[in-house]
Residue, then its C-alpha position, 0 to 999 in steps of 0.5 A: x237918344x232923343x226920345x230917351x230923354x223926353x222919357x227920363x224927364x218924366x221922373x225928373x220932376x220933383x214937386x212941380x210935377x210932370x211939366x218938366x217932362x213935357x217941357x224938355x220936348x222943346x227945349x232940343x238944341x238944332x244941332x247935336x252937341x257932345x254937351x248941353x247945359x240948361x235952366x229952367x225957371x217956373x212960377x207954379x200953384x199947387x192946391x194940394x202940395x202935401x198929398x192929403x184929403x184935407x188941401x193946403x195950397x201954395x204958390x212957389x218957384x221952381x229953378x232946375x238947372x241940368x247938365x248932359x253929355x253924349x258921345x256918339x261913335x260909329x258903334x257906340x252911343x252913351x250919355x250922362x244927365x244930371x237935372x237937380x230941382x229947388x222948390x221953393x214954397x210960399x204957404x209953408x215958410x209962412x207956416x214957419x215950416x221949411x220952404x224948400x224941397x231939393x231933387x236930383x237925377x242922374x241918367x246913364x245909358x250906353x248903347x252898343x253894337x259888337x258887331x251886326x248880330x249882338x247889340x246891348x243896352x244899359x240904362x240906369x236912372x238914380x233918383x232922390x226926393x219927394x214926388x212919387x214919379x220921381x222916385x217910382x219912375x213916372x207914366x207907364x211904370x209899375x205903379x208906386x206910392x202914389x202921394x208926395x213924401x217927405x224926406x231924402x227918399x231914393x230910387x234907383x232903376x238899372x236895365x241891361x238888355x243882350x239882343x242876338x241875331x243868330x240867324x235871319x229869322x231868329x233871335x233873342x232878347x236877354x234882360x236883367x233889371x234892378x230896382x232900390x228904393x230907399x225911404x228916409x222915414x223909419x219907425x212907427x209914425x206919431x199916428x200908430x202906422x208903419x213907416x214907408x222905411x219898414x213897408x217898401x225898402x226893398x231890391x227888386x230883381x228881374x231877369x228874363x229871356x225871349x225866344x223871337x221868330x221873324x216871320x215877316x220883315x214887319x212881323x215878329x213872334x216871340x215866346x218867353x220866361x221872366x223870374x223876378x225877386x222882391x226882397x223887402x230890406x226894412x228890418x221893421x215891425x210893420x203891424x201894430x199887433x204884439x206878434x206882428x208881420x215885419x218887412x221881410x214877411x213880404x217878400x215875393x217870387x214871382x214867375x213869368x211866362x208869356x207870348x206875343x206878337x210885334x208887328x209894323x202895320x205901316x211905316x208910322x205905324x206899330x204895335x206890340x202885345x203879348x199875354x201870359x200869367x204869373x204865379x206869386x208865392x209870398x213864401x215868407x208870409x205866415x201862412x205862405x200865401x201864393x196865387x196866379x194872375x192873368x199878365x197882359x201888355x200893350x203898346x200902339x205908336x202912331x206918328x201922324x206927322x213930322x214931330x207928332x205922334x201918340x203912344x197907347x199901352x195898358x199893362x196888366x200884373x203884379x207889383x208891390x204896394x204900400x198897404x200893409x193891412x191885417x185881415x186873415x192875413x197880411x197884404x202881400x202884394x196889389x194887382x194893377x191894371x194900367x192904362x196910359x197914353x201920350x199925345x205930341x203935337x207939333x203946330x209949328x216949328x216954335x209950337x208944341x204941346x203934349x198931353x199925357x195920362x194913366x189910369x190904374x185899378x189896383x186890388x191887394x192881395x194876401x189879407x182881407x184887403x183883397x176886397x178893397x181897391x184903389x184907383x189912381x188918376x194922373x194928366x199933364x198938359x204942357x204948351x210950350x213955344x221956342x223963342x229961338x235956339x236957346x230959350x224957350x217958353x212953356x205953360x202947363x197943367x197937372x192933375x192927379x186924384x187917388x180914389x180909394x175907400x181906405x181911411x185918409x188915403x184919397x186925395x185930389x190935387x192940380x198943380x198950374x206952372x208957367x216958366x222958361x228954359x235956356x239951353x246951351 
């Protein structure tokens, strides 16, 4: 469960950014506990703490205190986090705005093994604020709304996995997942836009199953199908035009078919890819709008000593977007490709430091936005020292920049942070 968490943590974030994730690296206790309480108290910079082309900077204090329980039995492990955030802002309570911003994140997972052959996995993180890895689910993910939002906004990620052994040399993988977002902002906005209540309060559904041959103890082949369903539940007019496109006019069905190869070169060293395509039919657009795409992923994990390893992947798909554009059309959906990356280094046993990062290249379809794109760019560096088994210490570095040729969509911004984290 320990890499769980240093994966739950980059969505735990709220306004300071991806440092809290890097920081929970160091703050593991000696000895596994059935119950951790900790605290985390930060001074931070953000040069651009609105998201916006034209800066507005602040310093301010983060305080994050969470709770976790984890019960491990002989076939059974499961858990429960809950991490809240209070960020408080200098520049905006001297602009006599409110200074605070509050997040919160549960995490639920539960891991269990009926017996040798049948193993399930169910995970759930639910997620309130205003950071766009908060709410859209951090590195690696499937891109978001990539700059900050006002407001008591809402993601919810659930995954159930059925793995099955059925004989020596085959298996297979059955998943389900479901995605809630929930955006506070609703009707038109002061300047003529749709809200992000009517462009992406939706369900997102996917279910899937993977046929997988052990060729070999280190190598294993697999073939398979996945269906998803974007149902997007706004209810709202989201173009300006007297007959406009609502909400609903962008729901997707997508369908997935790929093949891969997973395989342990060495035993601190493995990868996975697998390739396909996908066909989105947009079939409630006016006219209906449907294409196929290339899907592509893959990942590369190599541990180069104890307590230190790096993680490649690059992903290539469909998912939804933000951008709702009329051209001969309505944009419909953005084309990702992704590439991310982490690096873990353990000095000493007191020091570690990370650095991760991704990089996104998105195209929208459906409208005559198709030829525009976005680029997004995201890094973290974190440094952090355990003073002993209770308290730790940590210093960081976050940037992010959108690069995109829309009107007021780019932006740029670097967020510096330094604190301490007292766990029990």
């Amino acid at each position: 469960m320990k890499k769980f968490f240093i994966s739950a943590g980059l969505v735990a974030v709220g306004a300071a950014g991806l440092q809290s994730a890097l920081a929970d690296n160091a703050v593991t206790p000696a000895a596994p506990k059935v119950w951790t309480v900790s605290a985390t108290l930060r001074g931070f910079y953000d040069d651009n703490y609105s998201t916006a082309p034209n800066k507005k900077g602040s310093a301010g204090v983060e305080l994050s205190p969470s709770a976790a329980i984890n019960a491990s039995l002989p076939q059974t492990d499961l858990g429960l986090r809950y991490t809240y955030g209070l960020y408080w802002y200098a520049e905006r309570q001297d602009l006599g705005q409110n200074p605070f911003d509050q997040t919160h994140q549960l995490d639920l997972w539960l891991d269990h093994a009926f017996n040798e052959r049948w193993k399930v996995n169910v995970s759930d993180t639910f997620a309130s604020g205003q950071e766009p890895e908060l709410i859209s689910g951090g590195i690696g993910n499937v891109p978001g709304v990539p700059y900050r939002v006002n407001g008591n906004n809402i993601g919810n990620h659930f995954n159930l996995t059925l793995d099955t052994q059925w004989s020596r040399q085959f298996s297979t993988s059955l998943h389900y997942g479901n995605d809630f977002y929930d955006y506070q902002s609703s009707g038109w906005n002061t300047n003529g836009a749709a809200s992000l209540a009517g462009l992406l309060n939706q369900v997102d559904q996917n279910a899937g199953l993977d046929l997988q041959w052990h060729l070999q103890l280190e190598t294993m082949l697999f073939v398979g199908y996945q269906i998803s369903w974007y149902d997007y539940t706004g209810n709202e007019q989201i173009t300006p035009d007297p007959n406009g496109s609502f909400s609903k006019n962008r729901d997707l069905l997508l369908n997935q078919v790929h093949v891969g190869l997973q395989h342990q070169f060495t035993s601190n060293l493995g990868g996975k890819v697998s390739v396909g395509a996908q066909y989105a039919d947009s079939y409630n657009a006016d006219p209906a709008f449907n294409s196929w795409s290339p899907y592509a992923n893959a990942s590369l994990d190599y541990t180069y000593s104890k307590g230190s390893y790096v993680e490649l992947g690059f992903s290539q798909g469909i998912n939804s977007t933000y951008v709702a554009q009329t051209g001969d059309g309505l944009t419909q959906y953005q084309e990702s490709s992704t590439v991310y990356g982490s690096i873990n280094h353990r000095f000493t046993e007191k020091i570690l430091g990370s650095l991760i990062g991704q990089y996104v290249f998105s195209s929208f379809h459906g409208s005559g936005t198709q030829s525009d794109a976005d680029q997004e760019i995201t890094a973290g560096l974190n440094l952090s020292y355990q003073f002993n088994r209770y308290l730790s210490g940590d210093i960081g570095y976050n940037y992010d920049d959108l690069i995109s040729n829309r009107p007021g969509a780019a932006y740029d911004r670097n967020r510096y942070y330094i604190g301490l984290t007292a766990t029990y």
